[in-house]
Backbone atoms as SQL, in Angstrom:
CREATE TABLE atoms (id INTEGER PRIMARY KEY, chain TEXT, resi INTEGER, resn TEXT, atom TEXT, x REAL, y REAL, z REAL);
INSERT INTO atoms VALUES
  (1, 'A', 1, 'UNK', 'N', 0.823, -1.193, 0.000),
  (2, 'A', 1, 'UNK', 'CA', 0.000, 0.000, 0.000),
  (3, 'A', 1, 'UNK', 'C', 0.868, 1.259, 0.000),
  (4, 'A', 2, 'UNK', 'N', 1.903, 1.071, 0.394),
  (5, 'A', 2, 'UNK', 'CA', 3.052, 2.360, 0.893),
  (6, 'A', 2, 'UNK', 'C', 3.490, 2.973, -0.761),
  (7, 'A', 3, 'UNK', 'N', 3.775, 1.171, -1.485),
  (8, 'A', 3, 'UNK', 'CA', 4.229, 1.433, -2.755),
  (9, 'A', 3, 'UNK', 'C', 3.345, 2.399, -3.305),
  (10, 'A', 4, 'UNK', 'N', 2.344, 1.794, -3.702),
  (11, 'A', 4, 'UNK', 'CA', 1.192, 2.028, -4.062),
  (12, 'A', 4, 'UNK', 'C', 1.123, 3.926, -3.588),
  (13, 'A', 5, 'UNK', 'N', 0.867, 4.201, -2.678),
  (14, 'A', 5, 'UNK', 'CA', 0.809, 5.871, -2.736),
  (15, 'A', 5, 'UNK', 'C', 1.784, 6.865, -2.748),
  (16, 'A', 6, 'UNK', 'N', 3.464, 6.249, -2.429),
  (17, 'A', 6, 'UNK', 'CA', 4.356, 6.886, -3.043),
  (18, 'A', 6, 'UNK', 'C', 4.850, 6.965, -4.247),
  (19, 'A', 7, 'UNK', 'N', 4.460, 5.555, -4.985),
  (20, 'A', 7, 'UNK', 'CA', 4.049, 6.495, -6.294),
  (21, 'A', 7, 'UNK', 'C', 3.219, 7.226, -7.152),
  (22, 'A', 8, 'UNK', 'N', 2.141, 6.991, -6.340),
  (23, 'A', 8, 'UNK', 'CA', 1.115, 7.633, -7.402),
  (24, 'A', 8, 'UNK', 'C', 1.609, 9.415, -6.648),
  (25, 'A', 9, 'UNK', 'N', 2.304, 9.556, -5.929),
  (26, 'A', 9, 'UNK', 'CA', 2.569, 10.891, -5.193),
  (27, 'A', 9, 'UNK', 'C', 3.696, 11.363, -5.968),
  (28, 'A', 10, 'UNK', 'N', 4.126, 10.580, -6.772),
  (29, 'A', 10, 'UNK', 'CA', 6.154, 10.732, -7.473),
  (30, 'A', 10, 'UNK', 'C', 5.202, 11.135, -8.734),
  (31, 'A', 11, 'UNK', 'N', 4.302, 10.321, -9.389),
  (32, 'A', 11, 'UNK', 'CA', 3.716, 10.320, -10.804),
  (33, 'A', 11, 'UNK', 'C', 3.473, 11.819, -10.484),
  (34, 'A', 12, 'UNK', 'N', 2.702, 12.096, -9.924),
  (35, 'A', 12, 'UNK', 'CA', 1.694, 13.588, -9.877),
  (36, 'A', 12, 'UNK', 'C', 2.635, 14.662, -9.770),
  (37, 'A', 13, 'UNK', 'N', 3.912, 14.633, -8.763),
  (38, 'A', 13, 'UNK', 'CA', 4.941, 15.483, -8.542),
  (39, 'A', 13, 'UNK', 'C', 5.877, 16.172, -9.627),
  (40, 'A', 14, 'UNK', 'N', 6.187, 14.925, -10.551),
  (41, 'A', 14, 'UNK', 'CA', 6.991, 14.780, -11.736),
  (42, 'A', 14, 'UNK', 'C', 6.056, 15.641, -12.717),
  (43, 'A', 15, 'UNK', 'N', 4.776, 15.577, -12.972),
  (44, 'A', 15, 'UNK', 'CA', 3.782, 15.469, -14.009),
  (45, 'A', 15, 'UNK', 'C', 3.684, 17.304, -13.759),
  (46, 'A', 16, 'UNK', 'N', 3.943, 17.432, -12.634),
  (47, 'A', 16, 'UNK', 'CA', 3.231, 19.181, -12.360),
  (48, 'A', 16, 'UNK', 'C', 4.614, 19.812, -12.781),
  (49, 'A', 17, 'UNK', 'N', 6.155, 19.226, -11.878),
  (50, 'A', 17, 'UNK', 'CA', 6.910, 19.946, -12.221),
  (51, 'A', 17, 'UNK', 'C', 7.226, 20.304, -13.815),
  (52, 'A', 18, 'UNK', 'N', 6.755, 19.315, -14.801),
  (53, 'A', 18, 'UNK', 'CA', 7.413, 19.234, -16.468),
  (54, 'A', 18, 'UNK', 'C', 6.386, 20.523, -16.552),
  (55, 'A', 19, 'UNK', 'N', 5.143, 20.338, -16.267),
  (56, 'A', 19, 'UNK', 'CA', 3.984, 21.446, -16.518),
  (57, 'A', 19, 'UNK', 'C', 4.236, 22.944, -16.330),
  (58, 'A', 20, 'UNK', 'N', 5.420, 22.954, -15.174),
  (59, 'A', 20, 'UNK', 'CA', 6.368, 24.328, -14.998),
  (60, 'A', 20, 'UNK', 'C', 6.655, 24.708, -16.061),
  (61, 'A', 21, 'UNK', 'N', 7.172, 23.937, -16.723),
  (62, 'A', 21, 'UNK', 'CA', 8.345, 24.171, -18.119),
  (63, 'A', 21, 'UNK', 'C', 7.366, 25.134, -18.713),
  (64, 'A', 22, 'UNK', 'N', 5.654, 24.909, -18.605),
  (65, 'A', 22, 'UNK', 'CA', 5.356, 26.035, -19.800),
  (66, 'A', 22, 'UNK', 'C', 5.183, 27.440, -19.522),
  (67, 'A', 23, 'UNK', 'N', 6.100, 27.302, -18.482),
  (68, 'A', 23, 'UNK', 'CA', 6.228, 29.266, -17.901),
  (69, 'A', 23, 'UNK', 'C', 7.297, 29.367, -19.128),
  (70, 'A', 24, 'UNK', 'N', 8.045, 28.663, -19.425),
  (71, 'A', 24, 'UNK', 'CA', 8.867, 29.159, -20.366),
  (72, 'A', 24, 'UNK', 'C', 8.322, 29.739, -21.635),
  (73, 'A', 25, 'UNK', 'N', 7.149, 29.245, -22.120),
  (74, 'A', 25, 'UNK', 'CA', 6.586, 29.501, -23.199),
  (75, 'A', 25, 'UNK', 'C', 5.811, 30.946, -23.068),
  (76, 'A', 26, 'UNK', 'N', 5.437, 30.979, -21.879),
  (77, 'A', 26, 'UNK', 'CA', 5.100, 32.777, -21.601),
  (78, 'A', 26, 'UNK', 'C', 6.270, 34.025, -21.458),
  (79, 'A', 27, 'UNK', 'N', 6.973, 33.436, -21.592),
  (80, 'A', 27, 'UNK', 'CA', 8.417, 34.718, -21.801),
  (81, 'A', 27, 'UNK', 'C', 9.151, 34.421, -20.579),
  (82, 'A', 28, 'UNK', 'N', 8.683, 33.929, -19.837),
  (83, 'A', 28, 'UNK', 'CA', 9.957, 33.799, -18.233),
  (84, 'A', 28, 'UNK', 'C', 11.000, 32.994, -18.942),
  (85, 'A', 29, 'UNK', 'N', 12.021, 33.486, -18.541),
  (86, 'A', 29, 'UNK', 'CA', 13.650, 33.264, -18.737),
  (87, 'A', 29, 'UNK', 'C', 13.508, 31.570, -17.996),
  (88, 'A', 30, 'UNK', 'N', 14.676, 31.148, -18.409),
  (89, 'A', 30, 'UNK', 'CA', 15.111, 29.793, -17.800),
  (90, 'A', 30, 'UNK', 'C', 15.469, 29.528, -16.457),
  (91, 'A', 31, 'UNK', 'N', 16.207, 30.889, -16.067),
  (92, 'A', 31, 'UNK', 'CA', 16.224, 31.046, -14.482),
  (93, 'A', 31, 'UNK', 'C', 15.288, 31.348, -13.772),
  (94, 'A', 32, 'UNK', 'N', 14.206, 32.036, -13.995),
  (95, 'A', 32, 'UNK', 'CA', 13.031, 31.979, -13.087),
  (96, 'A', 32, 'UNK', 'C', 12.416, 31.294, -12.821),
  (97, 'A', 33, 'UNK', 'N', 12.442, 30.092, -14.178),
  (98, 'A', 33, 'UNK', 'CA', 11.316, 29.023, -14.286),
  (99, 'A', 33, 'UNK', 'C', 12.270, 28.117, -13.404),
  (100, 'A', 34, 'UNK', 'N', 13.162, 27.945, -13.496),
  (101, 'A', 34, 'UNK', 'CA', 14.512, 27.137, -12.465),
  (102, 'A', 34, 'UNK', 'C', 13.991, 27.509, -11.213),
  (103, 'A', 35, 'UNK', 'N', 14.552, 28.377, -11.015),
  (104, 'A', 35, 'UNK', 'CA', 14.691, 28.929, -9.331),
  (105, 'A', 35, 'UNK', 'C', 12.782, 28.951, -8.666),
  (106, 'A', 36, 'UNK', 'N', 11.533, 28.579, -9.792),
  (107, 'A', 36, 'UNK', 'CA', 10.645, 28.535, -9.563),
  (108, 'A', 36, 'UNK', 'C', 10.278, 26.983, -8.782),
  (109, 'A', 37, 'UNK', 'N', 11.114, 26.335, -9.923),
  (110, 'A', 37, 'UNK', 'CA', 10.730, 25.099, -9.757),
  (111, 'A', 37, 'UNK', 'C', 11.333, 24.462, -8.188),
  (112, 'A', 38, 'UNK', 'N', 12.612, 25.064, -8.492),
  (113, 'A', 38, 'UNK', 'CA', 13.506, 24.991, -6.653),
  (114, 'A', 38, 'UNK', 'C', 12.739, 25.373, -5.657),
  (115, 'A', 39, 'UNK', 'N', 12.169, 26.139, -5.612),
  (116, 'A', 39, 'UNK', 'CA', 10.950, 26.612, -4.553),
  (117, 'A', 39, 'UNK', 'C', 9.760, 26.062, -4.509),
  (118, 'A', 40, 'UNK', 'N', 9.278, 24.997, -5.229),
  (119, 'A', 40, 'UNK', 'CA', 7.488, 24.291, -5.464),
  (120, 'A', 40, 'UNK', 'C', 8.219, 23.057, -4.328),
  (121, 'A', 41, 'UNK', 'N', 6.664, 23.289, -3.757),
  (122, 'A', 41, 'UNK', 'CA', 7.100, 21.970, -2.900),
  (123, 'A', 41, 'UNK', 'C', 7.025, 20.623, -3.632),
  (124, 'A', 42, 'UNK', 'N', 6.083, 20.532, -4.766),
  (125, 'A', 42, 'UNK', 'CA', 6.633, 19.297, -5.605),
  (126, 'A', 42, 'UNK', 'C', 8.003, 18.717, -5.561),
  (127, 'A', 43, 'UNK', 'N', 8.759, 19.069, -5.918),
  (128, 'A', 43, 'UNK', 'CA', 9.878, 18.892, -5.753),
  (129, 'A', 43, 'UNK', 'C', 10.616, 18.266, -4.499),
  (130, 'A', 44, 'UNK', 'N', 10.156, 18.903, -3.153),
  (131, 'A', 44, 'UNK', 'CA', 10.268, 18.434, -1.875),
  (132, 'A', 44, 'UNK', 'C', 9.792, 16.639, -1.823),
  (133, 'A', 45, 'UNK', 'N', 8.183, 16.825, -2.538),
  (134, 'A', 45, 'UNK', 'CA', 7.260, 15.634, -2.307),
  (135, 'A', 45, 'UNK', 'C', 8.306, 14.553, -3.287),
  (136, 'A', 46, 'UNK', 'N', 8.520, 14.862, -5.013),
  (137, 'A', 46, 'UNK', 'CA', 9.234, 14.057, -5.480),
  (138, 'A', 46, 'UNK', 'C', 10.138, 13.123, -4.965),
  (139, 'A', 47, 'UNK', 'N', 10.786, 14.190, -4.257),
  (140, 'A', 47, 'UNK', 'CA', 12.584, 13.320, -3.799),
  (141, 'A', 47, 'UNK', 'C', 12.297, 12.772, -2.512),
  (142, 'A', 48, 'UNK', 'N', 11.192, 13.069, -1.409),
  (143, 'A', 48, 'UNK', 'CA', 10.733, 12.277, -0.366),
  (144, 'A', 48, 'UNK', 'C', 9.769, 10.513, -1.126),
  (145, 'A', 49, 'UNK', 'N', 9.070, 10.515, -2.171),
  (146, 'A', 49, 'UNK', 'CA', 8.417, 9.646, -2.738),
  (147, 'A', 49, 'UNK', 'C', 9.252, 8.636, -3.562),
  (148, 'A', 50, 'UNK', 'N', 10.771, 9.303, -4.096),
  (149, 'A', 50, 'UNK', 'CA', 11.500, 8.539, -4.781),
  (150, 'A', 50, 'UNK', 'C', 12.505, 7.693, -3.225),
  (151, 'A', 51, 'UNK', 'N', 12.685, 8.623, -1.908),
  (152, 'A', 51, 'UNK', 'CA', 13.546, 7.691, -1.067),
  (153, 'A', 51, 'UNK', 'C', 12.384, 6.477, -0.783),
  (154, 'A', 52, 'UNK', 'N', 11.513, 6.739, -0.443),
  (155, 'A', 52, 'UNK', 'CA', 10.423, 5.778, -0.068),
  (156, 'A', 52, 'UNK', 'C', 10.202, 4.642, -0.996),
  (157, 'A', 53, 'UNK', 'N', 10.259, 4.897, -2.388),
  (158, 'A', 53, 'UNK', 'CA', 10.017, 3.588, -3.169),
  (159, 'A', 53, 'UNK', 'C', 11.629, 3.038, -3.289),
  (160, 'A', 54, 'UNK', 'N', 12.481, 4.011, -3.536),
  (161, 'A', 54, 'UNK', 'CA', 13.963, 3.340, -2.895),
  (162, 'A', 54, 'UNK', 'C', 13.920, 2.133, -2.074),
  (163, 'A', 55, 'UNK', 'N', 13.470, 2.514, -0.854),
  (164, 'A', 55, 'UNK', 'CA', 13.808, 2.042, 0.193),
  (165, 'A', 55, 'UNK', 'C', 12.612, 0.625, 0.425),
  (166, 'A', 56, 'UNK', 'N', 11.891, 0.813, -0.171),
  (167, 'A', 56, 'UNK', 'CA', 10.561, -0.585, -0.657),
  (168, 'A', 56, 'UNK', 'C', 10.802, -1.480, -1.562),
  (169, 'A', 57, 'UNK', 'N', 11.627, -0.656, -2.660),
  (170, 'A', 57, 'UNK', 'CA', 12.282, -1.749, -3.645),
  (171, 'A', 57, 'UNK', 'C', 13.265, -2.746, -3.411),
  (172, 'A', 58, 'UNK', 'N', 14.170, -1.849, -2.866),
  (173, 'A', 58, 'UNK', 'CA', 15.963, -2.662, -2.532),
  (174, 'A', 58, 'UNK', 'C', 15.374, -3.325, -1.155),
  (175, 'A', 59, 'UNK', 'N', 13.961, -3.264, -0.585),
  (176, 'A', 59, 'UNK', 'CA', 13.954, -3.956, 0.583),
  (177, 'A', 59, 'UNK', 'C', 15.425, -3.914, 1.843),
  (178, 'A', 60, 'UNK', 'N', 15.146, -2.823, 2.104),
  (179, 'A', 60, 'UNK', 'CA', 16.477, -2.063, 3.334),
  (180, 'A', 60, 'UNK', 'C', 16.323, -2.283, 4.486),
  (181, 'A', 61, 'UNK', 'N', 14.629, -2.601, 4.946),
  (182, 'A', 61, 'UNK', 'CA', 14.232, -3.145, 5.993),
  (183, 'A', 61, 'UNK', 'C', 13.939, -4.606, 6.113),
  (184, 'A', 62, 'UNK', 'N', 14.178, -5.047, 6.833),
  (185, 'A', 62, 'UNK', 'CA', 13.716, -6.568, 7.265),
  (186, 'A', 62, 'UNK', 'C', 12.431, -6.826, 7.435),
  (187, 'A', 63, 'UNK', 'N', 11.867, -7.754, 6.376),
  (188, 'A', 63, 'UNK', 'CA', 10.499, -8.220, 7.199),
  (189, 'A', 63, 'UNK', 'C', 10.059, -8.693, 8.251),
  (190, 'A', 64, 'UNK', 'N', 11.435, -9.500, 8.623),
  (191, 'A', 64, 'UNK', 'CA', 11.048, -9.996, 9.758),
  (192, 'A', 64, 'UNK', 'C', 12.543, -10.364, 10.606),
  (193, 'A', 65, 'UNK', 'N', 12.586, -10.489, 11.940),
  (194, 'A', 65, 'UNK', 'CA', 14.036, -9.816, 11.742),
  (195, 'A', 65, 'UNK', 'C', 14.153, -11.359, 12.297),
  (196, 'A', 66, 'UNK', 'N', 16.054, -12.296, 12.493),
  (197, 'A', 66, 'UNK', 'CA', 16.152, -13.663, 12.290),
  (198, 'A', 66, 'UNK', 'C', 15.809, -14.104, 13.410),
  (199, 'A', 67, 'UNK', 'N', 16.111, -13.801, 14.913),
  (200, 'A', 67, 'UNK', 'CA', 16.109, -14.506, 15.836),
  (201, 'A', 67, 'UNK', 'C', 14.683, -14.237, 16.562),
  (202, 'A', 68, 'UNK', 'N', 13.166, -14.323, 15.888),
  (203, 'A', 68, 'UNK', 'CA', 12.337, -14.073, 16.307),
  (204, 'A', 68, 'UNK', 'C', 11.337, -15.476, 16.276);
């Protein structure tokens, strides 16, 4: 289930930040739309949703730990 909503939270994050890009098409320079995107908390959510499926994939935690 964890999988399951950190990514659909990475999909949506990713999907808004590319959607930034079309400030570029309204005349904002490359650095604003940059330094815009550095400031959206998307970005925050992305890289918190990518450690989380990281850390679900490579299985980092123990399911069950040996001497139990």
């Amino acid at each position: 289930m964890l999988f399951l909503f950190s990514y659909g939270i990475c999909v949506i994050s990713v999907s808004n930040l590319l959607l930034y890009l079309n400030y570029r098409t309204l005349g904002y320079s490359w650095r604003a739309v940059f330094s815009f995107i550095l400031s959206a908390p998307e970005l925050y959510l992305m890289g918190i949703s990518l450690a989380v499926l990281f850390i679900l994939i490579f299985d980092l935690f123990p399911s069950r730990f040996p001497f139990s």
